[in-house]
DRENDO-1510 file (C-alpha; in Angstrom, 1 decimal, always signed):
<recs>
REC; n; res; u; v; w
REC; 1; UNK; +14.2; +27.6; +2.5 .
REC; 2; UNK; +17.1; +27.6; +5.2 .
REC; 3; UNK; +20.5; +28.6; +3.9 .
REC; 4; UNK; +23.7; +25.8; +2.8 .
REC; 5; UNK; +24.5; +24.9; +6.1 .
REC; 6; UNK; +28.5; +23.7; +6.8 .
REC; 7; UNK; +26.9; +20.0; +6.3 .
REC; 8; UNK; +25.3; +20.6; +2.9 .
REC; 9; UNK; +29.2; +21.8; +1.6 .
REC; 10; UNK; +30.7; +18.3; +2.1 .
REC; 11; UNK; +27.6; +16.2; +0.4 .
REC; 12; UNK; +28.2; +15.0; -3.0 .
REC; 13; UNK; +25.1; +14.5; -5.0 .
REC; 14; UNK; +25.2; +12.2; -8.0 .
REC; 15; UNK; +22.7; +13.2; -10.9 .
REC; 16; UNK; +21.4; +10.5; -13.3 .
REC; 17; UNK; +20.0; +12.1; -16.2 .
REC; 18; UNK; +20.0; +12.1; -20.0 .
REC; 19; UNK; +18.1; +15.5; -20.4 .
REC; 20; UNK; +21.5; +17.9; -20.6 .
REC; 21; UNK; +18.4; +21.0; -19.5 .
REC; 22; UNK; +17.3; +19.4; -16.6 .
REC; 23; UNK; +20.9; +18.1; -15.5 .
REC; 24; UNK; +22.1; +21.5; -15.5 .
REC; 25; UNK; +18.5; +23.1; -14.1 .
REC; 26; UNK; +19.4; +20.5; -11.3 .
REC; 27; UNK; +23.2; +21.4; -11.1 .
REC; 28; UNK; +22.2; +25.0; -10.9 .
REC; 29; UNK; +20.1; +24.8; -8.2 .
REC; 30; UNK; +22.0; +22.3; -5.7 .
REC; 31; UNK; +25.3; +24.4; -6.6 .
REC; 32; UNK; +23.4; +27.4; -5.5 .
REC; 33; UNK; +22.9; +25.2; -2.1 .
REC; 34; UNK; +27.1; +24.6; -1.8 .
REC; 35; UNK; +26.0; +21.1; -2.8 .
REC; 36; UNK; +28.8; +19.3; -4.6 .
REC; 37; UNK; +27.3; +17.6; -8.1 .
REC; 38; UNK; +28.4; +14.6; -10.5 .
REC; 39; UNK; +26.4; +14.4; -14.2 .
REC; 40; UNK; +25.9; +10.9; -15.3 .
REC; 41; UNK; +24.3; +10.8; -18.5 .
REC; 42; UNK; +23.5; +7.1; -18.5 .
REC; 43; UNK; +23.3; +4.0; -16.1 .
REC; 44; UNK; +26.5; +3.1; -17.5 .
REC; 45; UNK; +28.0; +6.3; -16.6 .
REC; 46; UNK; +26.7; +6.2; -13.0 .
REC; 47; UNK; +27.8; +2.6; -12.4 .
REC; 48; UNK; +31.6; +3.2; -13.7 .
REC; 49; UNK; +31.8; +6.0; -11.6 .
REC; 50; UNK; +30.9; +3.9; -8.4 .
REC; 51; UNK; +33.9; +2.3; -8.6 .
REC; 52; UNK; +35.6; +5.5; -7.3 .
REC; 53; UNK; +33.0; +8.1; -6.1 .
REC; 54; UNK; +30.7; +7.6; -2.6 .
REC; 55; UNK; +27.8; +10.3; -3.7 .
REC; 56; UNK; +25.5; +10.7; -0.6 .
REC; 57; UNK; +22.6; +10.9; -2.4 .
REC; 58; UNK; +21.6; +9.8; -6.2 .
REC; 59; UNK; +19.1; +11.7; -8.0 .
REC; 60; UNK; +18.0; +9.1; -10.6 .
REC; 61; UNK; +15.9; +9.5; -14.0 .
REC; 62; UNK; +13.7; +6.4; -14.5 .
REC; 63; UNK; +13.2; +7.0; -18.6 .
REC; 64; UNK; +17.6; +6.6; -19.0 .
REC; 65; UNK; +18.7; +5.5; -22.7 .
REC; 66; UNK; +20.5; +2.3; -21.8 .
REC; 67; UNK; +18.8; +0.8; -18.7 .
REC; 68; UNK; +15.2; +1.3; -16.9 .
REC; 69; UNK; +16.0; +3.6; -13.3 .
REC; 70; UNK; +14.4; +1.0; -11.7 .
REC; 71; UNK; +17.2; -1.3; -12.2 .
REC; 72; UNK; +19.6; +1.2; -12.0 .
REC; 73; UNK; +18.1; +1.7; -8.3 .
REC; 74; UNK; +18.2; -1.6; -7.5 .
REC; 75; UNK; +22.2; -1.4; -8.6 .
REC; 76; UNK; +23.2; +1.0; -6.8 .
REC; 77; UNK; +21.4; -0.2; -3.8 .
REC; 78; UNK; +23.0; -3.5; -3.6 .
REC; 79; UNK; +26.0; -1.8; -3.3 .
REC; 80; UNK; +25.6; +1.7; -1.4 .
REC; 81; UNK; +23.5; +3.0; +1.2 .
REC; 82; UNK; +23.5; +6.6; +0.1 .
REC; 83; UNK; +20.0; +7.8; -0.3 .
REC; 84; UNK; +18.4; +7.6; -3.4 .
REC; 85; UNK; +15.4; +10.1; -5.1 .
REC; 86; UNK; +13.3; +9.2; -8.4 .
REC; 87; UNK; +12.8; +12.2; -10.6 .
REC; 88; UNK; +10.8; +11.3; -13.7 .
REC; 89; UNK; +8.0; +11.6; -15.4 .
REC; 90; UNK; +5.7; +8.7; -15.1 .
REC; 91; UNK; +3.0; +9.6; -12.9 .
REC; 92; UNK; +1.3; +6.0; -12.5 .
REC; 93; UNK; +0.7; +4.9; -8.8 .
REC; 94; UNK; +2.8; +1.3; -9.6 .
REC; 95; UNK; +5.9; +3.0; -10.8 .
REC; 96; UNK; +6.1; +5.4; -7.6 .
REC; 97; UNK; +5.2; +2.1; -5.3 .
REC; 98; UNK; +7.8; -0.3; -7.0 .
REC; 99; UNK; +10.1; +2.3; -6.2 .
REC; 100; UNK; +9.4; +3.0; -2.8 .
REC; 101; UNK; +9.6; -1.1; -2.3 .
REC; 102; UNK; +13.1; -1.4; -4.1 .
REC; 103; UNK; +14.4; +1.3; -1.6 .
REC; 104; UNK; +14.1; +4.8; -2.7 .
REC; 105; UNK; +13.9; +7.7; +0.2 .
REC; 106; UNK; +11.5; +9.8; -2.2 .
REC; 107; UNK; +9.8; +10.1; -5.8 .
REC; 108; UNK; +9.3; +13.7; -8.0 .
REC; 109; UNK; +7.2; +14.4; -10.3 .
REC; 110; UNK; +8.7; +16.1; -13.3 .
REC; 111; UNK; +7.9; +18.9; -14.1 .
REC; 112; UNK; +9.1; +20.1; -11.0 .
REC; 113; UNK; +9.5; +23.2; -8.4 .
REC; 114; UNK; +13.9; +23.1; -8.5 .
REC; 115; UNK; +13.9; +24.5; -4.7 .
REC; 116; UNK; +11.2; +21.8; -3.6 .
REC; 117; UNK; +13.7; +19.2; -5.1 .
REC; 118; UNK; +16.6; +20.4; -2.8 .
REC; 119; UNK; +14.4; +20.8; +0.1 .
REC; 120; UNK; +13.4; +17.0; -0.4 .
REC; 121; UNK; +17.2; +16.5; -0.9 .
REC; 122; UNK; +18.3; +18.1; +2.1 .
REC; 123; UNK; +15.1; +16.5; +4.1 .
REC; 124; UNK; +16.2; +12.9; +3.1 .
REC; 125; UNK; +20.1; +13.8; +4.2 .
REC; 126; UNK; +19.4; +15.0; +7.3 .
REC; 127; UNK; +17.4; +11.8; +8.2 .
REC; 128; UNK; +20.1; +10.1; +7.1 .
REC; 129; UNK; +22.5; +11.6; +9.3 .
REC; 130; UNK; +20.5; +12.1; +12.3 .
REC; 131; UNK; +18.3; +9.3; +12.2 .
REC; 132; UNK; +15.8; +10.9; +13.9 .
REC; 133; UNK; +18.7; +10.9; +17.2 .
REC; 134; UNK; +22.0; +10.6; +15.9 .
REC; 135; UNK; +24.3; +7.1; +17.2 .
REC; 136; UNK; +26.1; +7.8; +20.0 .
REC; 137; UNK; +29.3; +5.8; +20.6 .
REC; 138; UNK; +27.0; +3.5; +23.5 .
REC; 139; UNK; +24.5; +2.9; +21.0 .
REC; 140; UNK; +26.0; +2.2; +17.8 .
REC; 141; UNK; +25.2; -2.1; +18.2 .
REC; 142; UNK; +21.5; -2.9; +18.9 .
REC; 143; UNK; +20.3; -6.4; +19.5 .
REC; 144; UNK; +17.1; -8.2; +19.1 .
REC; 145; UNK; +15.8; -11.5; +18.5 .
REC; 146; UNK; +18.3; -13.1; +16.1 .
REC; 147; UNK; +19.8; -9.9; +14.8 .
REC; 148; UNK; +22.5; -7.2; +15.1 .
REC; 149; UNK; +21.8; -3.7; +14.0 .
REC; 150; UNK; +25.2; -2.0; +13.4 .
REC; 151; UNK; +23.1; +1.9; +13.3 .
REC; 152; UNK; +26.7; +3.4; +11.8 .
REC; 153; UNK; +27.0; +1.6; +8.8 .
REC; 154; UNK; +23.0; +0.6; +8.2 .
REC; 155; UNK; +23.9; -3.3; +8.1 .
REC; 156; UNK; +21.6; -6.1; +9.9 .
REC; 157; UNK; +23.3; -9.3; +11.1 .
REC; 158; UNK; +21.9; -12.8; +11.8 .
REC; 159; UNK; +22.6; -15.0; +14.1 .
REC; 160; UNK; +23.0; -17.6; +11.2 .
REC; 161; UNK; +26.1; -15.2; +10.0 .
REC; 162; UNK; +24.2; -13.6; +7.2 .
REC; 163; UNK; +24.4; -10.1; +6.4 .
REC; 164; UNK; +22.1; -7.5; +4.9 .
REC; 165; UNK; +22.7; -4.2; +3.7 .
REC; 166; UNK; +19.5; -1.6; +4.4 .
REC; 167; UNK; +18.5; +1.4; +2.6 .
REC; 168; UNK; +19.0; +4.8; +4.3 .
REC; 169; UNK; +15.2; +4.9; +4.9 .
REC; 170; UNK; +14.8; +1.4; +6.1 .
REC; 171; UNK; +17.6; +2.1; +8.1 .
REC; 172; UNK; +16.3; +4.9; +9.5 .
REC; 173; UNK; +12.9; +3.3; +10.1 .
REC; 174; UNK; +14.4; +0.6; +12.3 .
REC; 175; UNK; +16.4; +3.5; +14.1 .
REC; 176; UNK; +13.2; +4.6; +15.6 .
REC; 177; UNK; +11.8; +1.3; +16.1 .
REC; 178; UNK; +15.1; +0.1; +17.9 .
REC; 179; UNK; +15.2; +3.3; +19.9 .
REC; 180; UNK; +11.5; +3.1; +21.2 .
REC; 181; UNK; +11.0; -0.5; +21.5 .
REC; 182; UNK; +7.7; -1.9; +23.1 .
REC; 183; UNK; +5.6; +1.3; +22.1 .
REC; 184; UNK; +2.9; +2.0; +20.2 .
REC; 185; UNK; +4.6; +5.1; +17.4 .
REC; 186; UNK; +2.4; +7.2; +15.0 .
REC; 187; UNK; +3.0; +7.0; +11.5 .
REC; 188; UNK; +4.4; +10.9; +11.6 .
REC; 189; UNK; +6.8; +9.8; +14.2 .
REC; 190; UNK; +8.3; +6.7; +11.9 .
REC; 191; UNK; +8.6; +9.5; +9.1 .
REC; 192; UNK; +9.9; +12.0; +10.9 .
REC; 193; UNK; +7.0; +14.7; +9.8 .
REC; 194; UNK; +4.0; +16.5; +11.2 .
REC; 195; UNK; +2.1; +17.0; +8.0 .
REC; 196; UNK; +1.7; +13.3; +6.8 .
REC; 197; UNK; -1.1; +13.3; +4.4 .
REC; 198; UNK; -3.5; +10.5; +6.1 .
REC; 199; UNK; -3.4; +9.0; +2.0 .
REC; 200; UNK; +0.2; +8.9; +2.2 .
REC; 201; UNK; +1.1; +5.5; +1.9 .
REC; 202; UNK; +5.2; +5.3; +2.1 .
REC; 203; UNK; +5.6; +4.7; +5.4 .
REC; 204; UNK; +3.1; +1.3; +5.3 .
REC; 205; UNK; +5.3; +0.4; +1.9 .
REC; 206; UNK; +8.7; +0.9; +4.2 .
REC; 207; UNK; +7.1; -1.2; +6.8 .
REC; 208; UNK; +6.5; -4.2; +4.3 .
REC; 209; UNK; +9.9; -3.7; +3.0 .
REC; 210; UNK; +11.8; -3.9; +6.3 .
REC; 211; UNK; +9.3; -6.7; +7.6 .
REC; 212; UNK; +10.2; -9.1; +4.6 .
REC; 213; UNK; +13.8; -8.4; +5.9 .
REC; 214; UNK; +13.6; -8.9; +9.6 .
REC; 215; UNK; +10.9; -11.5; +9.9 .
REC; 216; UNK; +11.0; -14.9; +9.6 .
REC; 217; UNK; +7.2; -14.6; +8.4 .
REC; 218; UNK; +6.5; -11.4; +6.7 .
REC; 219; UNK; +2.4; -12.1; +6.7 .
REC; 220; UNK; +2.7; -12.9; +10.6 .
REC; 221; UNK; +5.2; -10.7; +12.3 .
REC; 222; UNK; +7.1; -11.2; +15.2 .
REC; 223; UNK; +8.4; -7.5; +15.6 .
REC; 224; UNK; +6.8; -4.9; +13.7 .
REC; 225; UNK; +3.4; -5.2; +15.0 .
REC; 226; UNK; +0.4; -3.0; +13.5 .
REC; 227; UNK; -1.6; -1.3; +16.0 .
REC; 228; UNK; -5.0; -0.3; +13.7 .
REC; 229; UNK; -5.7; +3.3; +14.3 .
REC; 230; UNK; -2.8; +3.9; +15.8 .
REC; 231; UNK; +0.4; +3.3; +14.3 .
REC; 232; UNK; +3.2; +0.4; +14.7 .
REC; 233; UNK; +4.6; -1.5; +17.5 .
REC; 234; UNK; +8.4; -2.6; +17.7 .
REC; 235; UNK; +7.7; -5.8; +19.7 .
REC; 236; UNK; +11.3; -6.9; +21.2 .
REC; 237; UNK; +14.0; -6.9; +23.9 .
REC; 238; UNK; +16.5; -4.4; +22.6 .
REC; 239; UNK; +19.7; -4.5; +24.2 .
REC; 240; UNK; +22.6; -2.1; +23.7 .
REC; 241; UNK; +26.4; -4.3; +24.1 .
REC; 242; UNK; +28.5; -0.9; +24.3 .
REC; 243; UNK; +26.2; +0.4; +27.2 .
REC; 244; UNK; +26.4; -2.8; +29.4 .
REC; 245; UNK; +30.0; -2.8; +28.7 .
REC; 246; UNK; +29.8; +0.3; +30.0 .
REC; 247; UNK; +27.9; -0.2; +33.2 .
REC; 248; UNK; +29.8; -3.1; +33.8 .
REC; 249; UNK; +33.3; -1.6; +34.0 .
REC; 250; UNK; +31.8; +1.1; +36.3 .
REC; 251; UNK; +30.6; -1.2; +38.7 .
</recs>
């Protein structure tokens, strides 16, 4: 694994766990990374703390004393975009899907390898802050159809004034799309990855999620169009406001 990089010392990683031994096996391990940690022993914990820290990523415990993880998830994503794991130890194929569809970036199995958990950690923040080609200041605004796609803060505005909040990897899914309208992308591109297992479904589970957010009719989609066999297609007029702003005042 790649050294702390300067990034990695700024990132604040919230840890929602009951288990004091795997808190600290997790504490250990990011500290040893320069990642900054916060120990919340319950939901209630986590939620109070909210109020005044901005963690860039939470590391949540499905099995917590005082509130199922899944709800906790859903929480904290109503009200932050930071990225979001699932560490626990239900292995059932529903519990890992529900959580993918309420928004988290990943899902570990416990027991687990400490280093692959920080490689994850650091995979999902890097996403987040790149998004697969950072934002530059002439393509922070991208519109389409009836919406506008603020790529700084991950928020989605319609026409009809309505405002949603995405999660960092729907976010980062529509990044792609919005940067690479009107062509057919692989599912390895959309994730970001050259090694996508071909029975690795989170990337179709991201695509329903963002569709029931963008389109008017989820089961017959305007934008996100599936190409069988080949991947997805982002079928829309993109425009970028800063950029004809731009070429405006230079003409």
């Amino acid at each position: 694994m790649k050294p702390a990089t300067d990034a990695d010392l700024s990132k604040l990683i919230a840890i929602v766990e009951d288990d004091p031994d795997v808190a600290r096996i997790i504490e250990q391990v990011l500290g040893d990374f320069s990642f900054r940690t916060v120990w919340c022993r319950s939901a209630a914990d986590l939620l109070r703390r909210l109020r005044t820290l901005t963690p860039d990523l939470c590391i949540i415990d499905l099995g917590l004393p005082d509130m199922d993880g899944l709800e906790v998830m859903q929480r904290v994503r109503a009200q932050s975009a930071c990225g979001i794991v699932i560490l626990t130890g239900r292995a059932h194929v529903s519990d890992r899907v529900m959580g993918l569809e309420l928004g988290a970036d990943d899902y570990v199995l416990k027991p687990f390898e400490p280093r692959e958990l920080v490689a994850r950690v650091r995979s999902i923040l890097r996403r987040r802050e790149t998004g697969h080609g950072a934002a530059t200041p002439a393509r922070e605004i991208a519109e389409f159809g009836n919406w506008r796609f603020n790529l700084g803060n991950n928020t989605l505005h319609a026409s009809n004034g309505e405002e949603l909040l995405l999660s960092t990897s729907e976010a980062e899914l529509l990044k792609v799309f919005v940067s690479h309208p009107n062509r057919i992308l692989q599912r390895e591109q959309l994730m970001g990855t050259r090694d996508l297992a071909p029975t690795d479904r989170s990337i179709d589970v991201r695509i329903s999620r963002l569709r029931r957010k963008l389109e008017p009719d989820p089961l017959g989609p305007a934008f996100i169009k599936t190409v069988y066999g080949a991947g997805y297609l982002f079928l829309a007029t993109v425009k970028w406001p800063a950029e004809e702003n731009t070429d405006t005042a230079a003409g």
